[in-house]
Each structure stands twice: as structure tokens, then as C-alpha cells.
N, C-alpha and C positions, 0 to 999 in steps of 0.2 A: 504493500500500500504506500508505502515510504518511496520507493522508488516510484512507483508511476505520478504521485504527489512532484519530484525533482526533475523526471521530465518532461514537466510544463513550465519549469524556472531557466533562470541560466546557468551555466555552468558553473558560477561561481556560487550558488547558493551550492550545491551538492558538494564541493570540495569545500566549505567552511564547514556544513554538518559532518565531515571527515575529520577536519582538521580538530573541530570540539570535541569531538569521541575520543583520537587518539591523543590528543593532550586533555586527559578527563580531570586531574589534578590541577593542571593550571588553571585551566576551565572553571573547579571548582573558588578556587582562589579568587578568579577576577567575579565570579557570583558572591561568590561571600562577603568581598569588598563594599562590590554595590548594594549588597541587602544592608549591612550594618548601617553603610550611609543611608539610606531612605530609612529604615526603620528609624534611626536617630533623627534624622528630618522632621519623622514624623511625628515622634514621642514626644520629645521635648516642648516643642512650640504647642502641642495641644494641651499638655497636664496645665502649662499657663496660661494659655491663651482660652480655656474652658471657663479657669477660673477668673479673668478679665470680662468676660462673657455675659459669666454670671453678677456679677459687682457691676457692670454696666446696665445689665436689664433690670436687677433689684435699684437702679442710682433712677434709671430713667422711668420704672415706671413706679416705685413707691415716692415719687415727687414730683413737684409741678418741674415743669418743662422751664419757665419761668416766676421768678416772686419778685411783686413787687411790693415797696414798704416807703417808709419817706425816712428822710435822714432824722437823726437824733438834735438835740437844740444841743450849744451846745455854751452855758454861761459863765462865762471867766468871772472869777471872785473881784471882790472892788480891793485890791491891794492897796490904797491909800488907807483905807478904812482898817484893813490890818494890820497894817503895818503901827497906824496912832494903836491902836489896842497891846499888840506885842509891844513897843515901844513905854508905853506908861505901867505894863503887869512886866517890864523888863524879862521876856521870856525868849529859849533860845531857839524855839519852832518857827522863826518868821521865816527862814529862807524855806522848808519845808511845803507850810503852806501856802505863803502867799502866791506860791505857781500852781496852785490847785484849779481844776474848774469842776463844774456841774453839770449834770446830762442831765434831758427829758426827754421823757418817750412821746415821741409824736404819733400818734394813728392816722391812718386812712376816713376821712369822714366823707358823708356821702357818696359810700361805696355803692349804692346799690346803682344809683344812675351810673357811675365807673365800669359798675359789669355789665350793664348797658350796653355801651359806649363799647367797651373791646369785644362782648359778644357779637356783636356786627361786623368786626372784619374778620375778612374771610381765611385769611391763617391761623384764627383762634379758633379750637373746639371746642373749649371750654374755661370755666374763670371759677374757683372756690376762696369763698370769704373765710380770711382765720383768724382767729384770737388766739395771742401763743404771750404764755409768760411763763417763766423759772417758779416752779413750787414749792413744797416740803407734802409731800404724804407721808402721811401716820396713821398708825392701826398700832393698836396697846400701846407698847412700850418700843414699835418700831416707828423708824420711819428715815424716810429717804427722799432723795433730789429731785424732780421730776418736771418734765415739759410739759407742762398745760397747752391742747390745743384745743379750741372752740370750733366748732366745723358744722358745717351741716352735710350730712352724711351722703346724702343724695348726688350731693354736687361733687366732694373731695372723693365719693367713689371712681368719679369719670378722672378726676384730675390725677389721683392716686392710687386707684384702685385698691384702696385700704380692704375693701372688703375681704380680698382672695389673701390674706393676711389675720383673717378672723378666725382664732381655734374656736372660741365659744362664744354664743351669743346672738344679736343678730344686730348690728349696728344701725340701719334704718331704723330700727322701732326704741332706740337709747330714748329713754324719759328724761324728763329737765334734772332731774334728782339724780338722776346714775351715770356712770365713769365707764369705759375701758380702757384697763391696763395692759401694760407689756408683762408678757410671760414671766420674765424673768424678773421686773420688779416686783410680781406677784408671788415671787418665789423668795425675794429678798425681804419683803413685809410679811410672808408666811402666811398670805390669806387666800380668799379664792373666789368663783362666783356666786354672788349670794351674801357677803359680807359685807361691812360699813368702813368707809375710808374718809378719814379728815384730811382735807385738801386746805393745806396755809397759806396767805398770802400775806403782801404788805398790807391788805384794804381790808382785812379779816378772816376766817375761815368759815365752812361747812361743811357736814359732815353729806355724804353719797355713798351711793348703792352701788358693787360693783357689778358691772349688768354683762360683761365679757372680758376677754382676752384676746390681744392680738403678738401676734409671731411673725416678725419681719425675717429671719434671720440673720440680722446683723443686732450682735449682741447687746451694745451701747444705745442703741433706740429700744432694745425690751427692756434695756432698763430703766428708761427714764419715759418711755410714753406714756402718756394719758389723755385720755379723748372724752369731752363731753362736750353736748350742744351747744351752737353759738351763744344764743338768748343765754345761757347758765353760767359760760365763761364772760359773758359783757356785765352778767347783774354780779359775778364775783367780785372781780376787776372794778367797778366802777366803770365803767367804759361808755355807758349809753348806749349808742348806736354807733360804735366807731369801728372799725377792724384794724387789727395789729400789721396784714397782710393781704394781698389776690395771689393767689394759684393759680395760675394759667396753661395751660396745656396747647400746642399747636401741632398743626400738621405734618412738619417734618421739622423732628427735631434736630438737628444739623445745620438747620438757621435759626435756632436760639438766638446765638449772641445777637446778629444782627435784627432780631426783632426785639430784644433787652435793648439793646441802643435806641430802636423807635420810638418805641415807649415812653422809653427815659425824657428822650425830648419832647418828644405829642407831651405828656402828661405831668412832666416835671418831678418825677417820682425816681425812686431808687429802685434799679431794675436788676437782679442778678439773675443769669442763666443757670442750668445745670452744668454745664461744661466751664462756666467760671467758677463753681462749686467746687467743681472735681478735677480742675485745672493740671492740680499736683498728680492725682491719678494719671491721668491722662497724658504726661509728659511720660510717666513713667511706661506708660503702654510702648510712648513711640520710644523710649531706648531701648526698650526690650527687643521690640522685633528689630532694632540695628545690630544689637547684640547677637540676634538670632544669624540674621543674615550673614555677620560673619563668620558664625559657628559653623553656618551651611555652605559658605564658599570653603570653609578648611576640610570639610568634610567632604566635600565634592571633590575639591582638590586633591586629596591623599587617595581618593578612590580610582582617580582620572590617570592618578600617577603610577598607580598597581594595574590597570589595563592596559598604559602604555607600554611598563617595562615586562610584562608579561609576552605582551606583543611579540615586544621585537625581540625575546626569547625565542620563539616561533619562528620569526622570518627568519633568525640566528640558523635554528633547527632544522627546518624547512626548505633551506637554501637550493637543493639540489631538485627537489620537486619542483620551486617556481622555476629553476633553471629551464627545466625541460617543459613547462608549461610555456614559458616564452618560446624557448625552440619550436614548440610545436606550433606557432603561431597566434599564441596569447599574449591580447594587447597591453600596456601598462597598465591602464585603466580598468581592467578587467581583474590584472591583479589587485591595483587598490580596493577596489570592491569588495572583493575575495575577504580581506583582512577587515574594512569598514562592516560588512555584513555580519563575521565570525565578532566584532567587538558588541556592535548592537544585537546581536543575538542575545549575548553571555550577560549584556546589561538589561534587557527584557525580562531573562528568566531570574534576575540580582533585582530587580524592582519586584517582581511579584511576587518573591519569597523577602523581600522588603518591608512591603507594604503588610505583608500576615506578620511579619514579625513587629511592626509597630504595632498592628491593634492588638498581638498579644500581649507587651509590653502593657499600651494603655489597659485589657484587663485585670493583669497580675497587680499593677499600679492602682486599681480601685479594690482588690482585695486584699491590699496590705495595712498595716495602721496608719502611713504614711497619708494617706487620704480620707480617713476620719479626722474630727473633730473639729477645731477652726481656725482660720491664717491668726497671724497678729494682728491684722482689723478688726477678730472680731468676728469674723465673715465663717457661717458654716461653708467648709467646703464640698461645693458641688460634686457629684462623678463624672469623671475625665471622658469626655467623648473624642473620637478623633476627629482633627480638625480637615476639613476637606479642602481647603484654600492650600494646605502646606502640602498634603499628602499630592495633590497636583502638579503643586513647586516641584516637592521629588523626584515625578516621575519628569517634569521636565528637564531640570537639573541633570537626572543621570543619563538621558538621552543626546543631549547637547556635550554634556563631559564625554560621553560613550565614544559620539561620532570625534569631536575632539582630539579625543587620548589617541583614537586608535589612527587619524592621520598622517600623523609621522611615521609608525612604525610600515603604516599600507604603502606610502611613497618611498618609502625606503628599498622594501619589497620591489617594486615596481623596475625601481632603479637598475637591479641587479643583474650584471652581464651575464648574458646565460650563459658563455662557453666559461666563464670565471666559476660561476655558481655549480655549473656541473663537475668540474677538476675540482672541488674543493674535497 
């Protein structure tokens, strides 16, 4: 079957399947070369780039796309007036404080015409009003730091989709009186659903119902969330009718920033994107895959390097075969091929025993501990899939190396005087 398969090819396909059989060692060498590199290819840039993956879809979709807030006041102390004061109680705090200033919290007021207003262009999909202040929750003799945020459910599900974050409870039907906590604060207060929580502020406290639990998996937000109704967080606060924030969600996130700068000047407000948020993240993604990329040219490179001197071991070997294939009226061209065909064969059968041995890798690698539990963010980590952007790079990679490496040794070959090559 093999043979009537080679005489439908040319000639030089039938002597390269010769020449792989009777060098089945080296053969195997220049396959092994290329599986480690693609496997390596593979493994690597996916166990991180999963986890990049995943920290970007929990950045992007457990937050608004955009927030907007107004700047803080900000009012410098009257230093004359301190100074007479330190100056007659002869005290030695003056250079201390009299560089002090004061901040105030400005809100958003007449938000609701504001969500108006953005809801109508047509980039926005959506706007959630919030109320967010630093608190103290307590339960007996515990109690802990936590982010107050006022929401209204309906809205911050589209913005945040908090919901699909919900273990218990049902966060649309939260009553003016009851709270959802993060898992883990709930586990640091030792309470549960069904329990009473004092929530402290500057402006007073009250005691709430915990009516759920949510599980972002980022550890540092289960421990300090807490979610109850706008109206609950504006009458805690004092606030009136004001909101801390807008939520804004748009259609493609990738023009963030440049819709954070629209805004900013349309409405005069302080506008941060998600990608100004995660700024640092995201520098760090693009070293990585520079990182990568040279990891995959040293890899491709040493791979390129064992096909080629493997090669021209062969033509070394071989010498007195091509000889007499030239004699017989074998064109140069025909040899190079010969030798290009036998490299990208051997790099064909080295990528697809490559490519199984990366996803083996990536298996053993989500059965080990190494892949339980969670980064230094904080962040559970996900299971490692393989990444198909890179797995493609490889196969491209050893294919261009393949024909590459094996160049030199095919024109070498080529070169060789038959009457030389057969005396040798």
C-alpha cells in the first residue's frame, strides 16, 4: 500500500521515507527535539496565560467597565491661625501640622437625570448607581473592615453581574433591612444566613439581616464585601439622594479608556476605566509574553540546531548515494528537496507527538498541588487549559525552523560532485 501511495509522489518523497527508516535513531533525535520544543511552547504560556485569562474575565466582568465619581475637596488648614495658636501655647507640633489639609467627600447628585443622559449613547449598555463607604461589621465580640456598597440589584447585575457570584440567597429580593456578605468575611465574623450584623459608620450604626453570601473568588473582596440596597446605604450615610458612584458598562471594552476621557470632559467628573485599574496587571501580561517569546525563539532555536547538524550527518553518510543519484541524472534541486522533505517530515511527526505531550503536561499540571489553592492575589486558581493561540505559534514555529534548519545541510547535499562523492 506504501509503495503504490510513493508512486504517485516524486522521487524524492520515496528516498526521504528511506532515508528516515535507515537512520531511525537520528530520526528519532530530530523528533524528540521538536516534541520537547512544542510541548514546552505549549505548557508554559498556557498554565499562565489561563491564569491571566481568568483574572481578566473575573476584572472585567465582576466590575463596571467604567466608574465615575467626582474629585474629593480638598481644604488647606489656615496656617496663620496656627501658627498664632502654636506660637502663644509655645508648642513644638507647628511644622507638623500646619502642612496639614482636609478632604471631603463629594457625591454625585442628581444622578438619576446623569443615567439619563449616558443611557442614551449608544456605547453604553448600561449605568448602576452606588453608594460605597469603609465600615466596621460586628456580630458578638467580632468584627471586621468592610466595603459598604448600596446598589440596586437589578441594575449592578447587568453592570457586574454580581449575581452568578451569589452562593446563597437571592439578591433581587434583598429587603431594606438585610446585607450580603462575602464568604469569607462571613467566615471571619463566624456567622451565617439568617443572622444579625451591626454595620458602623461615622453617621451611626444599624443592626441587618444577613439575607446571602457572595463568592467572587478573589479572596480580598470576600472579605470585605457587603451589599445592601441603595435607599439603606443613603439613609445610613446620610446621603439623601446622592450616589458615591455610576457603573457603567459598554460595548466593547477595549475602548474604555477612550470613553473614560469622554466623559470626563462631557460631564466634568472623574472617570477611571478598568484597564486604568489594572494598569499594573496588564503591563505585567505584556512582559510576560516578551518573556515568552524569547523563551520560544531559544527553544526553536536549539531545536533548529539538532535538525540541522543531524542533517548534514546524513549528507556526511549518504554521500555516495547522492553521488550516484546525481550520476544518474538527479537535479540539484531535487536533491535539496530530498533533504527539505526528510526535515519536515521528522518535524511533523516532532509536533504531533509535541502537541500530546503539552496537553499531557497541562493534565499532570492540574493534578498536582501545584495548581490548587491560590496565587498571591489572592486569586483561586483556575484549571490550566491549553492555550490554542500558542499551540498554533508551535506548530508554526517548528515548521519554518524545520524548513530553515534543514537548508543548509539540502544545499550542501546538492553541491556535491558526484565523481568526488562516489570515490569517497
Amino acid at each position: 500500500m506504501l509503495k503504490r501511495l510513493f508512486d504517485h509522489l516524486p522521487i524524492e518523497f520515496y528516498i526521504a521515507s528511506r532515508y528516515v527508516s535507515a537512520n531511525l535513531r537520528q530520526s528519532l533525535i530530530i523528533m524528540l527535539a521538536v516534541g520537547i520544543g512544542v510541548a514546552l511552547i505549549v505548557f508554559i504560556p498556557s498554565v499562565n496565560l489561563s491564569f491571566f485569562s481568568y483574572f481578566l474575565d473575573k476584572t472585567v466582568q465582576n466590575a463596571p467597565h467604567i466608574t465615575l465619581t467626582r474629585e474629593l475637596d480638598t481644604m488647606p488648614r489656615d496656617k496663620k491661625a496656627l501658627e498664632a495658636v502654636f506660637k502663644a501655647q509655645n508648642r513644638p507640633e507647628k511644622l507638623l501640622f500646619s502642612d496639614r489639609t482636609e478632604t471631603r467627600r463629594r457625591n454625585i447628585t442628581a444622578y438619576k437625570r446623569l443615567m439619563s443622559q449616558l443611557e442614551s449613547m449608544p456605547e453604553v449598555t448600561a449605568v448602576s448607581p452606588t453608594v460605597r463607604e469603609q465600615v466596621i461589621a460586628v456580630h458578638g465580640s467580632q468584627n471586621h473592615s468592610a466595603s459598604l456598597q448600596g446598589i440596586i440589584p437589578e441594575r449592578e447585575n447587568i453592570v457586574s453581574h454580581i449575581e452568578d457570584n451569589v452562593q446563597e440567597g437571592n439578591l433581587e429580593s434583598m429587603g431594606p433591612n438585610e446585607v450580603f456578605i462575602g464568604s469569607e468575611l462571613a467566615n471571619e465574623l463566624g456567622v451565617a444566613v439568617g443572622d444579625r450584623l451591626q454595620v458602623l459608620t461615622a453617621f451611626g450604626e444599624r443592626s441587618y439581616k444577613i439575607a446571602g453570601l457572595v463568592k467572587t473568588g478573589v479572596y480580598q473582596q470576600d472579605l470585605t464585601l457587603l451589599y445592601m440596597p441603595l435607599q439603606s446605604a443613603q439613609k445610613l450615610l446620610d446621603m439623601d439622594k446622592e450616589v458615591t458612584a455610576l457603573g457603567i458598562k459598554i460595548r466593547d471594552i477595549y475602548d474604555a479608556e477612550s470613553m473614560a476621557r469622554l466623559l470626563a470632559n462631557t460631564y466634568h467628573l472623574k472617570a477611571r476605566s478598568w484597564m486604568e485599574e489594572n494598569k499594573v496587571f496588564l503591563d505585567q501580561i505584556a512582559n510576560f509574553r516578551i518573556i515568552i517569546a524569547i523563551i520560544n525563539f531559544l527553544i526553536v532555536f536549539a531545536a533548529a540546531t539538532s535538525i540541522t547538524s543531524i542533517l548534514i550527518m546524513v549528507v556526511a553518510s549518504k554521500s555516495k548515494e547522492i553521488g550516484i543519484l546525481k550520476a544518474m541524472g538527479t537535479g540539484p534541486g531535487a536533491i535539496m528537496r530530498l533533504f527539505i522533505i526528510q526535515g519536515v517530515f521528522l518535524s511533523v511527526m516532532g509536533i504531533i507527538a509535541g502537541i500530546a505531550g503539552g496537553a499531557g503536561l497541562i493534565s499532570l499540571y492540574n493534578l498536582s498541588p501545584m495548581a490548587r489553592g491560590q496565587t498571591l492575589l489572592g486569586i483561586e486558581r483556575p484549571p490550566t487549559t491549553i492555550s490554542v493561540e500558542y499551540a498554533i505559534l508551535a506548530v508554526i514555529y517548528a515548521l519554518i525552523s524545520s524548513i530553515l534548519a534543514s537548508l543548509f545541510p539540502a544545499w550542501r547535499a546538492s553541491r556535491l560532485d558526484p565523481v568526488e562523492a562516489i570515490n569517497q
